[in-house]
FILORO-974712 format. One line per field, with one value per residue: x, y, z of N, C-alpha, C, O in turn. Coordinates in pm, whole numbers, always signed. Example, Ala and Ser with C-alpha at 12.3 -4.5 7.8 and 13.67 -1.06 7.14 Angstrom:
<rs>
n_c1: (+1319|+1285) $
n_c2: (-569|-225) $
n_c3: (+780|+708) $
ca_c1: (+1230|+1367) $
ca_c2: (-450|-106) $
ca_c3: (+780|+714) $
c_c1: (+1320|+1290) $
c_c2: (-330|+3) $
c_c3: (+780|+787) $
o_c1: (+1424|+1341) $
o_c2: (-332|+114) $
o_c3: (+846|+804) $
</rs>
This chain:
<rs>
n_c1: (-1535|-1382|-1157|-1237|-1214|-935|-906|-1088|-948|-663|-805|-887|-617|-572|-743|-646|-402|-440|-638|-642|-584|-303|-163|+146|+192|+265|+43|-194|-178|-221|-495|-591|-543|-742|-966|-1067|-1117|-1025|-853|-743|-615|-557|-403|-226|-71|+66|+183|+467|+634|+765|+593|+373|+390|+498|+259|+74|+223|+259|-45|-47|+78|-118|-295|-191|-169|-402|-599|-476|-303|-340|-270|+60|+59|-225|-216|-162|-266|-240|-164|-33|+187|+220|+333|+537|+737|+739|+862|+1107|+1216|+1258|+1560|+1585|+1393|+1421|+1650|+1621|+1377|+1465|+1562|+1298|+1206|+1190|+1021|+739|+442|+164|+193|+404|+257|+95|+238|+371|+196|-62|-326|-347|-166|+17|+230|+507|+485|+519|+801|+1130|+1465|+1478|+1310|+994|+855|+621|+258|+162|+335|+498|+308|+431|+712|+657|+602|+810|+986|+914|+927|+1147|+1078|+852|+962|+1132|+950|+690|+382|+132|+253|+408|+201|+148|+345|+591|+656|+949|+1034|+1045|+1164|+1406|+1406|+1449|+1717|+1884|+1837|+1974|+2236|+2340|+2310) $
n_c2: (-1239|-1064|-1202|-1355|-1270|-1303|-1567|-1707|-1599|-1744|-1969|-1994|-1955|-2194|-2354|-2221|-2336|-2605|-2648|-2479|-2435|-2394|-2472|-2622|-2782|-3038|-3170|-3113|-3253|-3493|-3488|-3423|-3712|-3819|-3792|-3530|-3530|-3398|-3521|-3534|-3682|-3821|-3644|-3627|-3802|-3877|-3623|-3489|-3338|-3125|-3004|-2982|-2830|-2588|-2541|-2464|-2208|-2012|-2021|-1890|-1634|-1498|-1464|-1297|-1050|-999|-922|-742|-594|-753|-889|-1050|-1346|-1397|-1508|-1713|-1883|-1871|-1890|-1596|-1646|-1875|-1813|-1673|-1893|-2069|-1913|-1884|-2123|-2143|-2172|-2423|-2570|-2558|-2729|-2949|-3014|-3064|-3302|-3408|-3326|-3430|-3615|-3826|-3871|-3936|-3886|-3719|-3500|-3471|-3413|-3181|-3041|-3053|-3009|-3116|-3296|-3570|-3502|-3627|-3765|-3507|-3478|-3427|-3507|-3368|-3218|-3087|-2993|-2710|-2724|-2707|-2589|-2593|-2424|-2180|-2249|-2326|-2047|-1931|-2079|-2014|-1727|-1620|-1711|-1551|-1307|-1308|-1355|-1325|-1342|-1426|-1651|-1807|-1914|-2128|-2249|-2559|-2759|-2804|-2559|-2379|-2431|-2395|-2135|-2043|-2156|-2048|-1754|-1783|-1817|-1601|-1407) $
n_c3: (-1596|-1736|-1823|-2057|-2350|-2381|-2289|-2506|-2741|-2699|-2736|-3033|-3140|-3132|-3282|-3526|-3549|-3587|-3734|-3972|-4314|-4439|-4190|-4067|-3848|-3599|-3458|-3658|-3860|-3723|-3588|-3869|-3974|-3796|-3943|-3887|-3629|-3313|-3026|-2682|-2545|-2750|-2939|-2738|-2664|-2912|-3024|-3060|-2728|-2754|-2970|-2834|-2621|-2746|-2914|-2694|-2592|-2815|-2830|-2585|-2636|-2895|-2728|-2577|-2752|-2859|-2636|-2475|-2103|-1900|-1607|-1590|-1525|-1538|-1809|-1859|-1724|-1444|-1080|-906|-715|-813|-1102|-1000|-938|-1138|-1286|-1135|-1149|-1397|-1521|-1455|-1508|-1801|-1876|-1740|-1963|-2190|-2269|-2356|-2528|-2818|-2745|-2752|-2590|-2344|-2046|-2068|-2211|-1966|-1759|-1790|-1883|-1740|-1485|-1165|-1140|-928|-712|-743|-1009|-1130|-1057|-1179|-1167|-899|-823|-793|-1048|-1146|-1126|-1488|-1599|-1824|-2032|-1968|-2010|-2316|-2399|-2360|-2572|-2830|-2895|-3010|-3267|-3314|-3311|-3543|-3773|-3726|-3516|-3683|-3901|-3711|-3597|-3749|-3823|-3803|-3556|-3602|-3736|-3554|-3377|-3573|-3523|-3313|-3235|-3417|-3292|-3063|-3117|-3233|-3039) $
ca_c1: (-1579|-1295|-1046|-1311|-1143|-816|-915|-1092|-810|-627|-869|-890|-501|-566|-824|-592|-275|-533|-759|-586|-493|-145|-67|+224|+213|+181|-146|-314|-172|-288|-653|-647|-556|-843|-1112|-1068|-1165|-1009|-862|-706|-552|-460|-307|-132|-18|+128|+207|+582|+610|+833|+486|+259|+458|+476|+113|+23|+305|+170|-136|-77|+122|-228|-408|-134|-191|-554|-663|-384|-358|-372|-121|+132|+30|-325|-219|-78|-358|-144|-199|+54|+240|+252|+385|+618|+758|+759|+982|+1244|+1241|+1314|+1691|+1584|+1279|+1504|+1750|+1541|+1291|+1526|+1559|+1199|+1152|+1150|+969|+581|+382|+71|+287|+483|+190|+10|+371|+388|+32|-217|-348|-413|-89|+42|+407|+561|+445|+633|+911|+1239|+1583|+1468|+1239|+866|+748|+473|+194|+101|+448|+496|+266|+552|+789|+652|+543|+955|+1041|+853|+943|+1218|+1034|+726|+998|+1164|+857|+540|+270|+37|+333|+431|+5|+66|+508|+622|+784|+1103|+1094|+1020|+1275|+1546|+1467|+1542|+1822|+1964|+1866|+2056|+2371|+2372|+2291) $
ca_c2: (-1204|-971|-1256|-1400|-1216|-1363|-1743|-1726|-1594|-1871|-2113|-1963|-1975|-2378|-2392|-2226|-2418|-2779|-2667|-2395|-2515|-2326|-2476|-2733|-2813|-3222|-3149|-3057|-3370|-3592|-3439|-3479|-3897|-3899|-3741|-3393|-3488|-3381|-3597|-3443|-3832|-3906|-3552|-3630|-3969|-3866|-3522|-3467|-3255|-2983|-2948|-2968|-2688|-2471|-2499|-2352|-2141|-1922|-1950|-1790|-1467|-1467|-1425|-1176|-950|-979|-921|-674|-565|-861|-955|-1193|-1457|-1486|-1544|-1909|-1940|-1924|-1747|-1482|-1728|-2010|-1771|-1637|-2021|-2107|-1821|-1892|-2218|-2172|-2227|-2617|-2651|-2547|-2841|-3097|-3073|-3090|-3454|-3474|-3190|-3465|-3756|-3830|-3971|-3882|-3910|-3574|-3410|-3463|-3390|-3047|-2901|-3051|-2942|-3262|-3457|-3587|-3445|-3774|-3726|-3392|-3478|-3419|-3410|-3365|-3100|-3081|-2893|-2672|-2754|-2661|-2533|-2583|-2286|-2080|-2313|-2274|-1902|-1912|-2149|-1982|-1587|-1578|-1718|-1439|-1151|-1305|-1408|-1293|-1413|-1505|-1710|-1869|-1994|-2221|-2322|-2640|-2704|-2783|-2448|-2288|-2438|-2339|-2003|-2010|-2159|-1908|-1655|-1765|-1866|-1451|-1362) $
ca_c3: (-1731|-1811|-1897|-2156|-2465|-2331|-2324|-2672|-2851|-2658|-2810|-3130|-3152|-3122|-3372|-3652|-3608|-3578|-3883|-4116|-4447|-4476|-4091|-4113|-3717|-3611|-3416|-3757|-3917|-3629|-3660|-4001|-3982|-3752|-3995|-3827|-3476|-3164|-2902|-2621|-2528|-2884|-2965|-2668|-2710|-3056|-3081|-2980|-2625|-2834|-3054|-2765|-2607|-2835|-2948|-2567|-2569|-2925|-2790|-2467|-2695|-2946|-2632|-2500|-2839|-2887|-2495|-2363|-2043|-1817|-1521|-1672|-1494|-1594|-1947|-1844|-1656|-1309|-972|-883|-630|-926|-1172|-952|-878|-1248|-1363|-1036|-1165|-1545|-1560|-1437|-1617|-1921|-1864|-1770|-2034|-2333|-2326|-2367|-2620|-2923|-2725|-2721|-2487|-2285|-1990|-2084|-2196|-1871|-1658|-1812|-1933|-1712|-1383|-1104|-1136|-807|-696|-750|-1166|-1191|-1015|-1220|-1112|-760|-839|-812|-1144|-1083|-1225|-1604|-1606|-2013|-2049|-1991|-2094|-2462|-2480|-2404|-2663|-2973|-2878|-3141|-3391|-3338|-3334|-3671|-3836|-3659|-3494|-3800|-3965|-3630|-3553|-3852|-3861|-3752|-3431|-3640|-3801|-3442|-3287|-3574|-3574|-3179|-3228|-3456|-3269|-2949|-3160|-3252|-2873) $
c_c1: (-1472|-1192|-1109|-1187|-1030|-806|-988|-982|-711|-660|-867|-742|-485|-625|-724|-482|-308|-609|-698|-498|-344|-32|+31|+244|+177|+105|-227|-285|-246|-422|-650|-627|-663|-934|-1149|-1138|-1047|-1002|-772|-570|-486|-333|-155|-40|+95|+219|+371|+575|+667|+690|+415|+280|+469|+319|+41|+130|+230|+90|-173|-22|-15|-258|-341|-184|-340|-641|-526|-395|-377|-283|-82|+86|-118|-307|-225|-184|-307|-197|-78|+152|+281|+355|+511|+737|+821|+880|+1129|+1309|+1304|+1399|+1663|+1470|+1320|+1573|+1652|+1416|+1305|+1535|+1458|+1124|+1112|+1044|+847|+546|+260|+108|+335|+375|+108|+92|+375|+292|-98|-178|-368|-309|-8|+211|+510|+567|+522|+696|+1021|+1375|+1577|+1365|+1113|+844|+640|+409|+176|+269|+486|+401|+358|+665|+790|+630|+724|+1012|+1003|+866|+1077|+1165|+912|+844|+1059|+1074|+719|+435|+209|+114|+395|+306|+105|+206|+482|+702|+927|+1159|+1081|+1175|+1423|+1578|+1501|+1624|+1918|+1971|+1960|+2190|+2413|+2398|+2453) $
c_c2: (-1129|-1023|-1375|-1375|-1329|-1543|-1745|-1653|-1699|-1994|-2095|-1977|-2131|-2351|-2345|-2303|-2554|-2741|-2589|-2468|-2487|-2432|-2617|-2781|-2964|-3248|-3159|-3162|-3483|-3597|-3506|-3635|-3917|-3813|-3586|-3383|-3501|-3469|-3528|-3562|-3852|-3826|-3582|-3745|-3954|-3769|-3519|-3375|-3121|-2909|-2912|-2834|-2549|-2411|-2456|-2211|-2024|-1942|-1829|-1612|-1414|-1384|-1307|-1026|-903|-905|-840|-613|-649|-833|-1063|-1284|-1506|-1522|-1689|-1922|-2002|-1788|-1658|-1604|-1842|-1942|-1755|-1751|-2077|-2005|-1825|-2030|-2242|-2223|-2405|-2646|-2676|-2686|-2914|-3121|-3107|-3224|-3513|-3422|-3327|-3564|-3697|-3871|-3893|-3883|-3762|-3458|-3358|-3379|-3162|-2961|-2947|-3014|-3094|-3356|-3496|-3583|-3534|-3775|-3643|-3372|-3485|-3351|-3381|-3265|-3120|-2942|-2875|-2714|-2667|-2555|-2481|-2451|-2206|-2142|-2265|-2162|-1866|-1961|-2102|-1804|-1601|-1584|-1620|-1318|-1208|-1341|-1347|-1425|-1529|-1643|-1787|-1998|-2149|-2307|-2456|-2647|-2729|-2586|-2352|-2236|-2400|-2207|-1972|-2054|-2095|-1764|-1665|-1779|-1698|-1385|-1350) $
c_c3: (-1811|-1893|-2010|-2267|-2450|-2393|-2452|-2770|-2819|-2748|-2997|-3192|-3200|-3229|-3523|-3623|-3594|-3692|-3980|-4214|-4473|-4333|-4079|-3937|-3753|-3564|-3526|-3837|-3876|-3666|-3798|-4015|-3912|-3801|-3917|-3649|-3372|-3072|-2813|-2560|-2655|-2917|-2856|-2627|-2828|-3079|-2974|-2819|-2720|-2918|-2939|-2666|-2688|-2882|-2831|-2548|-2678|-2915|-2716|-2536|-2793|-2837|-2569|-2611|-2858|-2746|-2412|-2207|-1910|-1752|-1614|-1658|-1529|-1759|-1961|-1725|-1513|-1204|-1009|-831|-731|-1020|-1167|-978|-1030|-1319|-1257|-1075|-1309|-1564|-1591|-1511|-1738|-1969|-1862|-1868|-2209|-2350|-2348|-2483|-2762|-2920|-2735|-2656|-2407|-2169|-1979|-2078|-2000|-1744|-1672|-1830|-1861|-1541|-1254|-1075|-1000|-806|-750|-956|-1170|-1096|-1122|-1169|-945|-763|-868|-933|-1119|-1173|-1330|-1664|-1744|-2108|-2048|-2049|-2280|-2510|-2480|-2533|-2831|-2955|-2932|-3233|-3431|-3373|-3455|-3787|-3813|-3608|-3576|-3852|-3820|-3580|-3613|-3855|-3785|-3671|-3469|-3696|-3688|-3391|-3365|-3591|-3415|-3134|-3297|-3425|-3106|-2997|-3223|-3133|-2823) $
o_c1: (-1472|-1137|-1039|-1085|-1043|-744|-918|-963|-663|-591|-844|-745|-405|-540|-726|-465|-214|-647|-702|-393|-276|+87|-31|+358|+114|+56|-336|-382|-315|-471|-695|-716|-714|-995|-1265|-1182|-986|-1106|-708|-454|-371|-217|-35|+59|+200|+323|+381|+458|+592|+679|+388|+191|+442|+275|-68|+90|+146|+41|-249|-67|-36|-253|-409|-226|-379|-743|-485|-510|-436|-198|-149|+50|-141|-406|-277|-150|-317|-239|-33|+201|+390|+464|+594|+836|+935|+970|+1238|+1426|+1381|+1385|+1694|+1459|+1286|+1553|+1592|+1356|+1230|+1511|+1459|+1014|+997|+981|+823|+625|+269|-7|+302|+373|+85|+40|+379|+291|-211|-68|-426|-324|+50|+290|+605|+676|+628|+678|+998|+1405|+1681|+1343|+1095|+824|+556|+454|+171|+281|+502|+427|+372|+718|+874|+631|+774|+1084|+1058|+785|+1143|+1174|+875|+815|+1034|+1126|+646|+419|+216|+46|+471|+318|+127|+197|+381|+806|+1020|+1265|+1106|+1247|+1527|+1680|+1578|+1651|+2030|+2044|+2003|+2276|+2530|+2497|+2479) $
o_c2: (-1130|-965|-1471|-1444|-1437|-1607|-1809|-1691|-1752|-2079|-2192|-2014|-2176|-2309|-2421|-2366|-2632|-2840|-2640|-2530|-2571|-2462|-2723|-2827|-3013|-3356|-3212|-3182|-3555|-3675|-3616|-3686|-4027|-3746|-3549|-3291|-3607|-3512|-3444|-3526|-3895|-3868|-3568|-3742|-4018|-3794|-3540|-3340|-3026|-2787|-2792|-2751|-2431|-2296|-2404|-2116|-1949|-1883|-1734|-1503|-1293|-1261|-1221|-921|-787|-839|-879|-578|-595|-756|-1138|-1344|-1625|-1566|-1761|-1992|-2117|-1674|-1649|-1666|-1894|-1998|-1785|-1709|-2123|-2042|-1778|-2057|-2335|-2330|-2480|-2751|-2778|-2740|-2949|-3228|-3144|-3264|-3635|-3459|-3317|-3604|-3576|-3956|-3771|-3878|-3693|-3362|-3250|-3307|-3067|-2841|-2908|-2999|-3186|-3461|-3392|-3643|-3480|-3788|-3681|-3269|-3591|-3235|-3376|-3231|-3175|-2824|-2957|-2743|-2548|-2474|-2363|-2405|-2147|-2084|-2203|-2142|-1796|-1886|-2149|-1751|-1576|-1490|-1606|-1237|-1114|-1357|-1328|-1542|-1651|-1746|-1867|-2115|-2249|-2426|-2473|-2580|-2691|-2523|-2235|-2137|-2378|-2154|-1878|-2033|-2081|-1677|-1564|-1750|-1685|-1313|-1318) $
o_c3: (-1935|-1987|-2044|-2271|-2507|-2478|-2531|-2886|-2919|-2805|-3070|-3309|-3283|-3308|-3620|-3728|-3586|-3755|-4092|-4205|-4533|-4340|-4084|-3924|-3847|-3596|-3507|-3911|-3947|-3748|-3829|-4082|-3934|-3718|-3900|-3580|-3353|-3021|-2875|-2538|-2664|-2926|-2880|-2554|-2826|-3139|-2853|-2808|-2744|-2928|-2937|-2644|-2664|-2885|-2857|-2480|-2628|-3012|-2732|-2499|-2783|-2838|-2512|-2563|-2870|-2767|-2302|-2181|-1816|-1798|-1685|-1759|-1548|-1819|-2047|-1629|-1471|-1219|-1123|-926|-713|-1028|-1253|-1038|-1037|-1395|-1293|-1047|-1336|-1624|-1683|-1575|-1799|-2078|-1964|-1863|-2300|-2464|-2364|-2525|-2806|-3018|-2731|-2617|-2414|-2124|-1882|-2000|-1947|-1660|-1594|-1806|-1892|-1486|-1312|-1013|-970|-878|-808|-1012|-1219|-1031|-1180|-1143|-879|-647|-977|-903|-1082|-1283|-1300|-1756|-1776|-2219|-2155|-2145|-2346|-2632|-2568|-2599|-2930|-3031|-2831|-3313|-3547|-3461|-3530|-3897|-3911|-3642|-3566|-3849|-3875|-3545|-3545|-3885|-3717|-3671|-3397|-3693|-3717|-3374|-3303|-3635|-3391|-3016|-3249|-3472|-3049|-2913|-3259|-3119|-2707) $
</rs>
């Protein structure tokens, strides 16, 4: 019960950058070509991986601000032992998932954000990705653009404008 708060600000995170009028994401475009409904297959069929990343990634920091207090790892919805695994692994998750950052496919989504997929599926490189991995993946990939922008103004950006404010902030680094 305690990590309630947590997962509805999570969800609530989704719901403004898929329904808010200001939000320029390609989730909230998608929706809107299909009459404002929700596919979890279509979004993911369509929506670039760089978007679909990111839109769990600024969720999981909502849910970090709204619901403080947690272990890291339940934010990304990971044991201890998973978490652990996923952050030893970054450098390579890093690399190998840039050549996929612009592609779409339900395929990617499923490789990186779902739970179930058989070793052989998130294999890259030689490397079994843990599962749901892209959870951390994207709360990495959009933490420049919250400290130069904020939160609120991050919900709603597009993953082009995510990704160039974290690339200007590593080209300062």
């Amino acid at each position: 019960p305690e990590l309630i708060p947590l997962w509805l600000a999570h969800e609530l995170a989704h719901v403004v950058r898929y329904t808010a009028p200001d939000s320029r994401s390609e989730l909230r475009q998608i929706i809107a070509e299909q009459d404002g409904e929700y596919s979890y297959w279509e979004t993911g069929r369509r929506a670039s991986l760089r978007e679909l990343l990111m839109n769990e990634g600024l969720a999981v920091h909502v849910s970090q601000q709204v619901s403080p207090g947690h272990a890291a790892w339940e934010y990304f919805g990971y044991g201890r032992r998973q978490y652990a695994r996923v952050r030893e692994l970054e450098g390579i998750l890093n690399r190998v998932v840039q050549a996929d950052l612009g592609r779409s496919g339900l395929g990617l989504r499923l490789r990186y954000l779902s739970g179930g997929m058989s070793d052989e599926a998130r294999t890259a490189e030689r490397y079994v990705l843990p599962e749901r991995s892209g959870y951390y993946l994207g709360a990495r990939l959009v933490e420049a653009a919250i400290s130069a922008r904020g939160l609120a103004w991050a919900v709603r950006a597009s993953p082009e404008e995510l990704a160039q404010l974290a690339r200007n902030a590593a080209a300062t680094a």
